[in-house]
N, C-alpha and C positions, 0 to 999 in steps of 0.2 A: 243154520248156525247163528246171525245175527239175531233171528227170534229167540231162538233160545240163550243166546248172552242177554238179551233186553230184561229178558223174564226175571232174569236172576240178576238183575239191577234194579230192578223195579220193587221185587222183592226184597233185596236186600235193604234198602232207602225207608220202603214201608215198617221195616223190622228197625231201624235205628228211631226214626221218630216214635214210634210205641215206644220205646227204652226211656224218652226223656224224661230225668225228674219231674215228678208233679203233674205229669199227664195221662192223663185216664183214659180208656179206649173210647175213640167218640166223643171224647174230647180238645177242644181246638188248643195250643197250647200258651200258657198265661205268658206275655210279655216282661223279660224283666226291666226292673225296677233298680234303678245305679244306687248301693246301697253307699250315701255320703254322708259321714258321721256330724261333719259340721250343719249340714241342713235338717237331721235329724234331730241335732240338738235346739237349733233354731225353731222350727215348728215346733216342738216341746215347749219352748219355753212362753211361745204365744198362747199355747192350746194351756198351760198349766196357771198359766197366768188369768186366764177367763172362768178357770171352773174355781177360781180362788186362794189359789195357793201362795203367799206369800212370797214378793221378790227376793227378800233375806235370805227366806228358808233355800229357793230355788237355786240363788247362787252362790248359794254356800255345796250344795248338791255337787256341783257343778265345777268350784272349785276343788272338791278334793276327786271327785272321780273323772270326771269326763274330759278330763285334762291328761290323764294319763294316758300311756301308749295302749294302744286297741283296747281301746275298756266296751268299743262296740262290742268286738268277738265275745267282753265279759258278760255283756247284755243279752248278749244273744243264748249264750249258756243256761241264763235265768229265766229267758222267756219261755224257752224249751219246754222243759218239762208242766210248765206250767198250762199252757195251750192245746200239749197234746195228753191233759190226764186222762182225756175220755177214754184212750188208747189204754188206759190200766186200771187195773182192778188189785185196790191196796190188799194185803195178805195178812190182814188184820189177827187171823188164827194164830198167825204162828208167832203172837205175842205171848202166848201163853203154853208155858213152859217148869219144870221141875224146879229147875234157875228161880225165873221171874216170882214161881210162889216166895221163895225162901228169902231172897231178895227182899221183894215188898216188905216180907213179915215183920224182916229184921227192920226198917224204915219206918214200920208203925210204930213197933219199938221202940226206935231211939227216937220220934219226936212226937210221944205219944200225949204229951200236953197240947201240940198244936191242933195235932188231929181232932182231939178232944174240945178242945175247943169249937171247932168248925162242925163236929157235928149235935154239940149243942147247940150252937147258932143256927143251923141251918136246917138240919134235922135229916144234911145226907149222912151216909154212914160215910166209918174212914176208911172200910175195906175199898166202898169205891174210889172214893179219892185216891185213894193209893193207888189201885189198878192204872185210873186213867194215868198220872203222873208216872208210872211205869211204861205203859204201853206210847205218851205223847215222848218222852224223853232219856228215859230209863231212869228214871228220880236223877235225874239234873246231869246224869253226864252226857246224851247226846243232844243239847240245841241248838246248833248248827255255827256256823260260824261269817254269814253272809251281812255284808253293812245292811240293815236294814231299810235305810233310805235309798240307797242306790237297789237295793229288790224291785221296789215298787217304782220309782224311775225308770228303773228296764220295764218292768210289767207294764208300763203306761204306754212304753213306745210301740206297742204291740200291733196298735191300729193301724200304724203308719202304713204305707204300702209297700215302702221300698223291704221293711223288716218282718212283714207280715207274708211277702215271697219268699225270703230268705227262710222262712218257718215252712212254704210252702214246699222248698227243696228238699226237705228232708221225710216227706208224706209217704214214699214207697218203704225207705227202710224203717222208719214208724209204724205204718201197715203191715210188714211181713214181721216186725215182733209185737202186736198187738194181742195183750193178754186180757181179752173179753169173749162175755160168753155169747156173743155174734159178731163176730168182725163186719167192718160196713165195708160195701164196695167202696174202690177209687174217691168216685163220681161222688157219694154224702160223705165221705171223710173230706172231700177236698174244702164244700161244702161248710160243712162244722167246725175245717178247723177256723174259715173264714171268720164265722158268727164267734167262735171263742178268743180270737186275736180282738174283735170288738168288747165282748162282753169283759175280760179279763183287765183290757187296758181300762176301760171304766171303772171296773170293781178297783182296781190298784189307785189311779187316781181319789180316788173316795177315800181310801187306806192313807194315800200321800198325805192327803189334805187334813185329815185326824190326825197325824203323825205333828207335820206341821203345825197344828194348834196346841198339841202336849206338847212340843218341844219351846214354844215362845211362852208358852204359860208358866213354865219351869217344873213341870211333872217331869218330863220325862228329858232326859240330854240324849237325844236325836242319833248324834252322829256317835253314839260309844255304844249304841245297840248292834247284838251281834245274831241273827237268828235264822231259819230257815230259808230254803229256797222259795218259801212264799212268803219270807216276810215275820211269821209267826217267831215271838222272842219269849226268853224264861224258862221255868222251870216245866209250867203249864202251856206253852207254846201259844198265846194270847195275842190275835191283833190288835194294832193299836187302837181299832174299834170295840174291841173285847175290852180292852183295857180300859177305855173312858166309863163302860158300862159298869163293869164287872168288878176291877181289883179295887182289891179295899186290905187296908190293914189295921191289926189291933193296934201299932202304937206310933208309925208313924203316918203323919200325914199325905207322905206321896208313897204312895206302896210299891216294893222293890219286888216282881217277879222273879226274880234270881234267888231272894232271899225264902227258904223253905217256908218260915210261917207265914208266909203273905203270899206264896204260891196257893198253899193246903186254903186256905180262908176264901182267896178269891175263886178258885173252882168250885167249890161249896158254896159260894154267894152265885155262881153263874148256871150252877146246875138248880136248886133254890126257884132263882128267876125266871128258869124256865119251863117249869112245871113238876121239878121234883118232889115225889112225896111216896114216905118211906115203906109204907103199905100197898104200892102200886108199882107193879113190876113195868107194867107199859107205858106209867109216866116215866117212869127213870127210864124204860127207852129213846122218849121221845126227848127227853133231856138231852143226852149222851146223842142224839141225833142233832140235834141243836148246835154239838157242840163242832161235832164232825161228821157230815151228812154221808155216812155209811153205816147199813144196818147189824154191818160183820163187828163194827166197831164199837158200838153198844153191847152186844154179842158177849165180845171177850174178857171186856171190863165187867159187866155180869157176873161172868164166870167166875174170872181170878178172885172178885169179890166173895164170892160164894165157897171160893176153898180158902181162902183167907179166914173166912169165920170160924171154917172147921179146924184151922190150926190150932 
């Protein structure tokens, strides 16, 4: 009777620790990490200060967001999705729609001098332009609403340890909605997500620091940008690496991505730069790939571009 109660405490114990968040079978389980917002901010501000990012910029950052009650929890919201997109596979198809034709067409229509312009200049056409600015935003009404500086702020905190567990706690139920067409065991998910809390808070840093230089240069005002969960602002959802490269406008000097003719122009100047040319169906892939490294997503814009003509 006593061997037999052992057994099934023995068992039972072994079945609780398999259960723990973040732990893979045969694997030993990660220690946590006291996730303290003030020393989080503290390391940031040493680490953001060495890759170059303005004292100004930084605590200005700092006084409007990370002053507020759990604006951690709000960091952590943004890190999310951003670290685990390996876990998803965008559904780029189902931008195109009976909607979306009719949509666009009326959009070429009403600013059809801008378009015209841009594919003079550029010599992409405006069906795509329009596609993609359908498929990136729905022609200006969904580009998000996240402070852009505090995006990449959170994104930066990525690496830290104590926030990069906190990422690591939610690995099972990540895994069990994982929409790809091979799920990875545990053991490389746990793995990848590791390297993408590095690579992510890097890539955001780099983002920060571009931000930071349009914002003291007087292109861009910093803290009244409002755009995606990664960051991405405007009509054409442009980082603010995009943006240093890429926007340009016919008639002012700092070009307003919000504003339609300087959205239409700058996509056309960044598609262009990138090897677009109008006789070349697999340059304008590799364009549209440039622009967002999914090959569904050159795809669709193709497409919608392609019944666009025949409207």
């Amino acid at each position: 009777m006593l061997k037999h109660s052992l057994g099934i405490l023995i068992t039972f114990a072994f079945g609780l620790a398999c259960a723990q968040p973040g732990v893979a079978k045969d694997q030993a389980p990660v220690p946590d990490v006291p996730l303290i917002p003030e020393q989080i901010t503290e390391t940031a501000r040493k680490e953001l200060f060495q890759k170059g990012i303005s004292p100004d910029f930084l605590g200005e950052i700092e006084l409007k967001y990370t002053r507020k009650k759990n604006w951690i929890q709000s960091s952590l919201k943004l890190i999310e999705p951003n670290v685990y997109g390996f876990l998803y596979q965008g559904d780029y198809l189902k931008h195109d729609s009976k909607r979306a034709r009719k949509k666009t067409s009326r959009y070429l229509m009403a600013h059809h001098h801008s378009f015209l312009a841009a594919e003079k200049r550029y010599r992409v056409s405006a069906e795509s332009i329009a596609a993609l600015l359908w498929v990136e935003t729905k022609l200006g009404n969904d580009m998000g609403q996240h402070a852009v500086p505090f995006v990449f702020y959170s994104i930066a905190l990525a690496s830290q340890p104590s926030v990069c567990r906190e990422m690591e706690k939610l690995l099972p139920v990540k895994l069990d909605g994982a929409k790809t067409a091979e799920k990875p065991d545990p053991a490389t998910a746990a793995r990848k997500l590791e390297e993408r809390c590095k690579q992510k808070s890097e890539w955001a840093i780099s983002e920060l620091k571009e931000l930071s230089r349009l914002h003291e240069s007087g292109k861009l005002d910093a803290f009244k940008l409002r755009g995606s969960f990664a960051g991405a602002f405007g009509i054409p959802q442009f980082l603010p690496s995009s943006y240093a490269k890429y926007a340009i406008s016919e008639y002012r000097k700092k070009p307003n991505l919000f504003l339609i003719s300087d959205a239409i122009l700058s996509v056309g100047n960044f598609l262009k730069q990138n090897g677009w040319k109008p006789d070349s169906t697999d340059s304008q892939a590799q364009a549209l790939y440039a622009y967002n490294r999914s090959r569904d997503y050159g795809v669709v814009i193709l497409q919608i571009a392609e019944q666009l003509g025949e409207i």
